[in-house]
C-alpha positions in Angstrom: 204.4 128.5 2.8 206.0 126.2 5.5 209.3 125.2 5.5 209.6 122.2 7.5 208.5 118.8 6.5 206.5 118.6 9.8 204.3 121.8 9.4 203.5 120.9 5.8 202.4 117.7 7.3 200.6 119.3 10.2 198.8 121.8 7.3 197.6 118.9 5.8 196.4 117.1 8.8 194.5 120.2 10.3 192.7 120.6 6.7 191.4 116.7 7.4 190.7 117.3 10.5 188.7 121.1 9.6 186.7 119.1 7.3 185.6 116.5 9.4 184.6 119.0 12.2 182.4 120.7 9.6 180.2 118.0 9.1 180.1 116.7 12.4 179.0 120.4 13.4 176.6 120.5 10.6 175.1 117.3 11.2 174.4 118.5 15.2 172.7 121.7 13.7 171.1 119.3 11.2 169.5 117.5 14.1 168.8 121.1 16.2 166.4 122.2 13.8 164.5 118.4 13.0 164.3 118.7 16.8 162.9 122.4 17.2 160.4 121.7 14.6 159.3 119.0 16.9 155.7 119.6 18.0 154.6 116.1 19.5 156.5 115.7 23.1 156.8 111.7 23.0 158.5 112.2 20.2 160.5 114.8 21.5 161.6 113.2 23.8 162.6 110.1 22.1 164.9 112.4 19.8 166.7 114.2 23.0 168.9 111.5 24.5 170.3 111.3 20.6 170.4 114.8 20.6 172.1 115.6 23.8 174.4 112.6 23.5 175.5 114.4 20.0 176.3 117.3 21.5 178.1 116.0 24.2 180.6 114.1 22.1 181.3 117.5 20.0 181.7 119.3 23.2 184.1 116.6 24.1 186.1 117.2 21.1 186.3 120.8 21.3 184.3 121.2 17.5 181.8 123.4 20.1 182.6 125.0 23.1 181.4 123.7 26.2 179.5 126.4 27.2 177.6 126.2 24.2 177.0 122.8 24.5 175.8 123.0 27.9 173.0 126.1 26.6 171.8 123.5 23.9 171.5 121.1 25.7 169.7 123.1 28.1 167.5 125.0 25.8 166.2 121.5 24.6 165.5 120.0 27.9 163.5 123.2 28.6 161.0 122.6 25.1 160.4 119.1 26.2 159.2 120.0 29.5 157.1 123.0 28.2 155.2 121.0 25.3 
């Protein structure tokens, strides 16, 4: 158990913080998987710009890694063009 005042504080913060990048996560994968179901490319690509702008803002909070953002992101532009 910590000792300090600070890293009981900072336990408690990162257990918010853990929390919330769960469902923010889950709510991207959530999305992945409405959008690979997708079988009609209008509205495909009406759901993309949500999609990739949803990814982009977990990237830019390190919940995903970069990398993985930019092969989902890429991976979906790639079944818009081929439906």
């Amino acid at each position: 158990m910590a000792n300090h005042k600070s890293a009981i504080k900072r336990i408690r913060a990162n257990e918010k913080k853990r929390i919330a990048n769960r469902y923010y996560a889950k709510t991207m994968r959530h999305m992945l998987r409405d959008f690979r179901a997708l079988t009609d490319k209008s509205e495909a690509e009406k759901l993309l710009p949500k999609l990739v702008s949803n990814i982009d803002r977990l990237a830019k909070r390190t919940v995903i890694h970069k990398n993985k953002a930019a092969n989902l992101k890429s991976k979906c532009m790639h079944k818009v063009a081929t439906l």
